[in-house]
SERO-72711 format. One record per atom (N, C-alpha, C, O, CB): z, y, x; residue in three letters. Coordinates in steps of 0.2 Angstrom, whole numbers, padded with zeros to 4 digits, always signed. Each point is the difference from the previous one (the first is absolute). Glycine has a CB too. Example, Ala and Ser with C-alpha at 12.3 -4.5 7.8 and 13.67 -1.06 7.14 Angstrom:
2
+0039-0028+0066ALA+0000+0006-0004ALA+0000+0006+0004ALA+0003-0001+0005ALA+0003-0005-0014ALA-0010+0011+0007SER+0001+0006+0004SER+0003+0005-0004SER+0001+0006+0003SER-0011-0009+0003SER
***
This chain:
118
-0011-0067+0103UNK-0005+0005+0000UNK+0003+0006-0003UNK+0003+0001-0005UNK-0012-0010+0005UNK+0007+0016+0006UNK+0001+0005-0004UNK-0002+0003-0008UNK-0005-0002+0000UNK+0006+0003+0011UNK+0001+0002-0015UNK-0004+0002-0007UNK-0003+0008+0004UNK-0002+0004-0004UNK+0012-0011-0007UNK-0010+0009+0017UNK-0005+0004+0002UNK-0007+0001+0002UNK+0000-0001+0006UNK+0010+0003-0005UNK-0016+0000-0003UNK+0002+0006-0003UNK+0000-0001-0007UNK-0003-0005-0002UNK-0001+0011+0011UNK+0008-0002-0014UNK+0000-0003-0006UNK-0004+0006-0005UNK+0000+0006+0002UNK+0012-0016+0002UNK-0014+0008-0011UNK-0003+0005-0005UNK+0007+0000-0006UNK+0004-0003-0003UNK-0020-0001+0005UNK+0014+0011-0002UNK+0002+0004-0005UNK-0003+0001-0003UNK-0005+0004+0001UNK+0011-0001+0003UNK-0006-0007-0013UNK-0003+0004-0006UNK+0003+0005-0002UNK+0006+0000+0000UNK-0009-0009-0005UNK+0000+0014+0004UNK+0004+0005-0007UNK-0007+0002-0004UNK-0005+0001+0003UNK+0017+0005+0004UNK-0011-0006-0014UNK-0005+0000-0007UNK+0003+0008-0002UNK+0006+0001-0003UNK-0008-0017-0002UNK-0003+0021+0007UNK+0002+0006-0003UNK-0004+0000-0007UNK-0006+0000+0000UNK+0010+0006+0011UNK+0002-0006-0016UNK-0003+0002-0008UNK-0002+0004-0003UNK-0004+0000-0004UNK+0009-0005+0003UNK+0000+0012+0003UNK-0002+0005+0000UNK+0002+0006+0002UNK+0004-0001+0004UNK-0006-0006-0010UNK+0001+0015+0007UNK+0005+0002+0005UNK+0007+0001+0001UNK+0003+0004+0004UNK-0011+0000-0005UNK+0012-0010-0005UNK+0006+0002+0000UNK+0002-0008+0002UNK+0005-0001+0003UNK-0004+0014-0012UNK-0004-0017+0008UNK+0003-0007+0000UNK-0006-0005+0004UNK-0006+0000-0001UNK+0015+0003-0012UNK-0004-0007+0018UNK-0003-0006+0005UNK+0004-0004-0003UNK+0005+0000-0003UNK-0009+0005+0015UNK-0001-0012-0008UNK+0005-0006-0001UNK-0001-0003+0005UNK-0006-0002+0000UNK+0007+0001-0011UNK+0004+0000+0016UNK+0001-0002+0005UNK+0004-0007+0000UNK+0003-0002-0005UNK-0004+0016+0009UNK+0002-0017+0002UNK+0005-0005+0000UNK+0008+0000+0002UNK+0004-0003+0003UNK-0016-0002+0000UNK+0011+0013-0005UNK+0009+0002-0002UNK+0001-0002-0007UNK+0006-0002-0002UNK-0005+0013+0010UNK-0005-0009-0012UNK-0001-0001-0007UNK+0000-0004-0004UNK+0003+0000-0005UNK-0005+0005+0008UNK-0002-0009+0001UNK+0000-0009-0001UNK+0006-0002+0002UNK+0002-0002-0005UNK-0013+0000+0007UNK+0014+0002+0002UNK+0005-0004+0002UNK+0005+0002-0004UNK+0004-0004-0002UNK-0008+0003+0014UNK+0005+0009-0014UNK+0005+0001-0005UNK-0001-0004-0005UNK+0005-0003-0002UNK-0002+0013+0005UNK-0008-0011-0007UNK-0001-0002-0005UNK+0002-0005+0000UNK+0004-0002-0005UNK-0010+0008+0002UNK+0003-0011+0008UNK+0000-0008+0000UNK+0008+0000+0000UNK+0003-0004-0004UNK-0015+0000+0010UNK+0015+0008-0002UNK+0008+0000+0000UNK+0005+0000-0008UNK+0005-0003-0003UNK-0008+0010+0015UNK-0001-0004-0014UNK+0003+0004-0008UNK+0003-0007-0006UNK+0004-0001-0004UNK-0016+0013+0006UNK+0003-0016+0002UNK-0002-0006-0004UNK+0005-0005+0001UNK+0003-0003-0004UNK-0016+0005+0005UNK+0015-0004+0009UNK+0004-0003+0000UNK+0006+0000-0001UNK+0003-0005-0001UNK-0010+0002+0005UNK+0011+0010-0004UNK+0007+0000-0003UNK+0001+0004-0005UNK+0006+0001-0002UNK-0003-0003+0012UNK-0007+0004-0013UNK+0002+0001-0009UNK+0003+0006+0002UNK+0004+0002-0005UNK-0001-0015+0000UNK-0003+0018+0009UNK+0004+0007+0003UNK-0004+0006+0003UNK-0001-0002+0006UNK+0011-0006-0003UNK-0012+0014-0005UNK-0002+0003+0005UNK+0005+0002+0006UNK-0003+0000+0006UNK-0003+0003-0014UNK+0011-0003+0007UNK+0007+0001+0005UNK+0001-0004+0005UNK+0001+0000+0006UNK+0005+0004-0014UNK-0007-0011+0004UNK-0001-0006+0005UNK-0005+0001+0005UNK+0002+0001+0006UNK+0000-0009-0015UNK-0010+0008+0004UNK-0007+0002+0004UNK+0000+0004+0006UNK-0002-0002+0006UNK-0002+0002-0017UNK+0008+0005+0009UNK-0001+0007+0005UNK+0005-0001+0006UNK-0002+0001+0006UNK+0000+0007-0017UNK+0011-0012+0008UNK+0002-0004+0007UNK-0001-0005+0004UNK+0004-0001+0005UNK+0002+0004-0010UNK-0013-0009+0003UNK-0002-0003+0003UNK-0003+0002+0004UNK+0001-0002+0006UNK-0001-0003-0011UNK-0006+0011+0004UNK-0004+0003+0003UNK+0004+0008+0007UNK-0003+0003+0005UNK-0005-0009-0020UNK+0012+0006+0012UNK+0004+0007+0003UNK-0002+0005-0002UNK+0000+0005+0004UNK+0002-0008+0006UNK-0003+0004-0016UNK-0001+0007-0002UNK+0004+0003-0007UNK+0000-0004-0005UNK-0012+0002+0011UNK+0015+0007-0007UNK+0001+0002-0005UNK-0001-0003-0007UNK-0006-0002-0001UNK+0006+0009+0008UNK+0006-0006-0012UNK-0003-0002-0005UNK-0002+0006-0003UNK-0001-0001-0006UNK+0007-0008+0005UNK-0006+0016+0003UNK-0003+0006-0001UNK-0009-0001+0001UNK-0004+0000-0004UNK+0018+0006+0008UNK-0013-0007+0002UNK-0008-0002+0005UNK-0002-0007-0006UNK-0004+0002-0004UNK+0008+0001+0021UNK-0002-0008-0017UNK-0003-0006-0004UNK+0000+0004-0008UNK-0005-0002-0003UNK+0010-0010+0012UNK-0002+0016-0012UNK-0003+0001-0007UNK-0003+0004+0000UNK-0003+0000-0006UNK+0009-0003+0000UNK-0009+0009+0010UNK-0005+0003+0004UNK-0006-0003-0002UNK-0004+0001-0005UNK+0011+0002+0013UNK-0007-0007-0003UNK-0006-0006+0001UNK-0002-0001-0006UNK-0006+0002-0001UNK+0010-0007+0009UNK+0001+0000-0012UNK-0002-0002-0006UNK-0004+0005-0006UNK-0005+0000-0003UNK+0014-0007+0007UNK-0005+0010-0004UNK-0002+0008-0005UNK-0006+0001+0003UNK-0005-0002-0004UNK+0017+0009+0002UNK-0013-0005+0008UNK-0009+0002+0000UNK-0004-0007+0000UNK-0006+0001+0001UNK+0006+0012+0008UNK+0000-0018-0010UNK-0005-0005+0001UNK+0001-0002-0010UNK-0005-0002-0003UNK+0007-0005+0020UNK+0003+0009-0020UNK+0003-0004-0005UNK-0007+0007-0006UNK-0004-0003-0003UNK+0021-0004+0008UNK-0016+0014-0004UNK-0006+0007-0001UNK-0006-0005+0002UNK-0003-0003-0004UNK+0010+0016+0010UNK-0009-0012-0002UNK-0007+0000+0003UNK-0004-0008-0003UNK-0006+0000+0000UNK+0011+0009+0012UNK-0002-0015-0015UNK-0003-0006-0002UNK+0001+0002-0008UNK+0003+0005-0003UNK+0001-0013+0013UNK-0007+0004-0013UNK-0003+0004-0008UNK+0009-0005-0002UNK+0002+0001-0006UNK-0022+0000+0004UNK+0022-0006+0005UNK+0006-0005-0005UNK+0005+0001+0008UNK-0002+0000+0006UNK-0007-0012-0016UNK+0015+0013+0009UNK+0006+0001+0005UNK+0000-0008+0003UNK-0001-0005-0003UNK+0009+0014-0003UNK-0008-0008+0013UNK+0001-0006+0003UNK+0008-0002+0002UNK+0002-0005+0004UNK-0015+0007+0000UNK+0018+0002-0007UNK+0005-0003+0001UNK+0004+0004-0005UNK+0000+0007+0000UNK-0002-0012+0012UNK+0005+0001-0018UNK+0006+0001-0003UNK+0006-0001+0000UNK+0003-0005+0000UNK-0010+0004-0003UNK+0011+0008+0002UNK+0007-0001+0002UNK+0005-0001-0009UNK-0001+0001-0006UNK-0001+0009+0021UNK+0008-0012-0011UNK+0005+0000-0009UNK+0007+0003+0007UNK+0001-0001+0005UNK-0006-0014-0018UNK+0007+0020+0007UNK+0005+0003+0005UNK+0006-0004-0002UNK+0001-0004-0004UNK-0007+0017+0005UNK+0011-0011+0003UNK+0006-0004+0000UNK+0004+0000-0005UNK-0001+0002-0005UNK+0001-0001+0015UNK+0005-0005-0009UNK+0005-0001-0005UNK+0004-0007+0002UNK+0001-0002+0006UNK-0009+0009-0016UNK+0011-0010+0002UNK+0006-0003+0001UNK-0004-0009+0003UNK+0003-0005+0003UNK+0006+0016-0015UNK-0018-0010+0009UNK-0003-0005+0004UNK-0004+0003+0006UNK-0005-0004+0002UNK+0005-0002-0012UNK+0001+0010+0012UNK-0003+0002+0007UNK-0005+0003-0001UNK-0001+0001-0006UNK+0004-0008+0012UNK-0007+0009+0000UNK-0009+0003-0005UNK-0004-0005+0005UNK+0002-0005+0003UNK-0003+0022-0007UNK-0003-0014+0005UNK-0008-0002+0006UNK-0005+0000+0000UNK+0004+0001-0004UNK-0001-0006+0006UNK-0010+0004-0002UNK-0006+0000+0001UNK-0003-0007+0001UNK+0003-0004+0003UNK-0001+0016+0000UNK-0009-0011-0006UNK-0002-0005+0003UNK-0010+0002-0001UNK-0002+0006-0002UNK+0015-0015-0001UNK-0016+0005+0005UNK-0007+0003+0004UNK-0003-0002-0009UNK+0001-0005-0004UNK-0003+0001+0021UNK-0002+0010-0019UNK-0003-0004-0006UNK-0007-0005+0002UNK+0000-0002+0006UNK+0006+0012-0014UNK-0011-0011+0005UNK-0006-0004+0000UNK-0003+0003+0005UNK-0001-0003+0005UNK+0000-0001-0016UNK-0001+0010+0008UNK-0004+0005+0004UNK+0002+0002+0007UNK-0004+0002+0004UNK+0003+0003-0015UNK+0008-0006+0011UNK+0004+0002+0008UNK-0002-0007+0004UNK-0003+0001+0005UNK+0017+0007-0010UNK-0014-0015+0002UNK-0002-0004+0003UNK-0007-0001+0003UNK-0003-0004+0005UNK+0012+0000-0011UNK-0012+0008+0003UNK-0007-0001-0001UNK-0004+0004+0006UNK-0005-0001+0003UNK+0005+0000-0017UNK+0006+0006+0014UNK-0004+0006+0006UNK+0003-0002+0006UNK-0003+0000+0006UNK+0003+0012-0013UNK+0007-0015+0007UNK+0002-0005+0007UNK-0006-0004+0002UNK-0002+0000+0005UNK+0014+0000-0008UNK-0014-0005-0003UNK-0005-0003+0004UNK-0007+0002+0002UNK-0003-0002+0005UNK+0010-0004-0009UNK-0008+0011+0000UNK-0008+0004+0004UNK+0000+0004+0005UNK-0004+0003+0003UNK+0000-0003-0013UNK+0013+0001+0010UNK+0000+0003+0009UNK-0001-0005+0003UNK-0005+0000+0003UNK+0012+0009-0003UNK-0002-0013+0000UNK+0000-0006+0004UNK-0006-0002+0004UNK+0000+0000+0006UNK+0007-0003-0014UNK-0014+0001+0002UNK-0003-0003+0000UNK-0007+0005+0005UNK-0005-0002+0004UNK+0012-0006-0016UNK-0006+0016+0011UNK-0004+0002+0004UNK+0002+0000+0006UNK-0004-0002+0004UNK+0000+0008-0012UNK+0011-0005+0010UNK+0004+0000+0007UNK-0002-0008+0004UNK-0001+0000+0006UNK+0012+0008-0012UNK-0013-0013+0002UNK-0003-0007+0002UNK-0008+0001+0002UNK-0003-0003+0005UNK+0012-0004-0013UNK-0012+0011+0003UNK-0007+0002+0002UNK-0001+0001+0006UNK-0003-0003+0004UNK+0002+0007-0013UNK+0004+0003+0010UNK+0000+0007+0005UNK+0003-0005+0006UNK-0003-0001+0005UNK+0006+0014-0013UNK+0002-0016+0007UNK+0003-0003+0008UNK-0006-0005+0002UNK-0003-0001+0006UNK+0017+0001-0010UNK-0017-0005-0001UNK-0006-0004+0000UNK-0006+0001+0006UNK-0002-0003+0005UNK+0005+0001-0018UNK-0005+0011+0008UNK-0006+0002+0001UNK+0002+0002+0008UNK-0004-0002+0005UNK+0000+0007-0018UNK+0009+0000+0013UNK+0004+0003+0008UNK-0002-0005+0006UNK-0002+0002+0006UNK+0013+0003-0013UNK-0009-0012+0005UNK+0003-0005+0004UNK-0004+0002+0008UNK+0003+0002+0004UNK+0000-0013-0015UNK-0011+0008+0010UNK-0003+0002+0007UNK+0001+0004+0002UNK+0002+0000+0006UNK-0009-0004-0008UNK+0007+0011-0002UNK-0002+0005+0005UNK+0010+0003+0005UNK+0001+0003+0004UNK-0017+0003-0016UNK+0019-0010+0007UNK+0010+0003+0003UNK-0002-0006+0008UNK+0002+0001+0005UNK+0010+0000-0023UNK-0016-0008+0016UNK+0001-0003+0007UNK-0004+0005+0005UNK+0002+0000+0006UNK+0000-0012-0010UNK-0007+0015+0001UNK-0002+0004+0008UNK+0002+0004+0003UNK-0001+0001+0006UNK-0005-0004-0008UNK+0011+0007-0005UNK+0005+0007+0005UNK+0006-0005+0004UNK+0003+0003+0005UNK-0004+0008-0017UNK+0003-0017+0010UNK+0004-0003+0003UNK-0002+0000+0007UNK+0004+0003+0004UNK-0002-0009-0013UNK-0007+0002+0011UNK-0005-0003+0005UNK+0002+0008+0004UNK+0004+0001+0004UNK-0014-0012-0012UNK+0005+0015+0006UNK+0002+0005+0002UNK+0005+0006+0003UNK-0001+0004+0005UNK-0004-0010-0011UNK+0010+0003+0003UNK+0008+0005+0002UNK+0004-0008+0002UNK+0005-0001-0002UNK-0004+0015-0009UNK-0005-0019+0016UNK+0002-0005+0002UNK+0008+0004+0005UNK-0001+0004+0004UNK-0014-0013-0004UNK+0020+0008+0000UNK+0006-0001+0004UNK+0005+0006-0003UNK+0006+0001+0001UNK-0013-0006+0012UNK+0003+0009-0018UNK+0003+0007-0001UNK+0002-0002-0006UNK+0003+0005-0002UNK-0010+0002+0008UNK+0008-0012-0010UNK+0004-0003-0004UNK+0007+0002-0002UNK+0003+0000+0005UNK-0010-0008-0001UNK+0011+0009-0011UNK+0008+0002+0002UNK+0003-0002-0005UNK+0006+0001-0001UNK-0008+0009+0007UNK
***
């Protein structure tokens, strides 16, 4: 089955900062390799672009959601703190909402745009 048509969360916080499922995904990335560099090469974006990212979500939460140790003769890296895990999952968990709530009304644009599918 296609994933079309499909929903896009984004949670604007404030005028300078959203949190979208670019964001999420970096983070969650962050979590599983212990690297923004890693994060940002799984994903294809800069490690310029991924500490970007981090930096305005890390401002805008009252506790950073990801902590870095810079390099050296043991390496550096990051990892998600409590808070960073906490907001992955209440994105998560609205993105399950929103897709839930969506579901009917995405089958009838389907129905809809029957053959025009891509």
């Amino acid at each position: 089955m296609s994933n079309y048509p499909s929903l896009l969360v984004r949670v604007t916080l404030n005028a300078e900062t959203q949190l979208g499922p670019g964001k999420a995904d970096l983070l969650q990335a962050i979590d599983e390799t212990g690297s923004i560099a890693a994060a940002g090469r799984q994903l294809g974006m800069s490690y310029k672009r991924a500490w970007y990212l981090i930096d305005t979500m890390n401002r805008y939460f009252k506790e950073p959601l990801v902590v870095s140790t810079k390099g050296g003769k043991a390496g550096g890296g990051a990892q998600l703190t409590a808070t960073g895990r906490d907001v992955v999952r209440s994105f998560r968990r609205i993105e399950a909402s929103a897709a839930k709530a969506a579901a009917k009304q995405l089958s009838v644009l389907m129905a809809l745009a029957a053959g025009k599918r891509t």
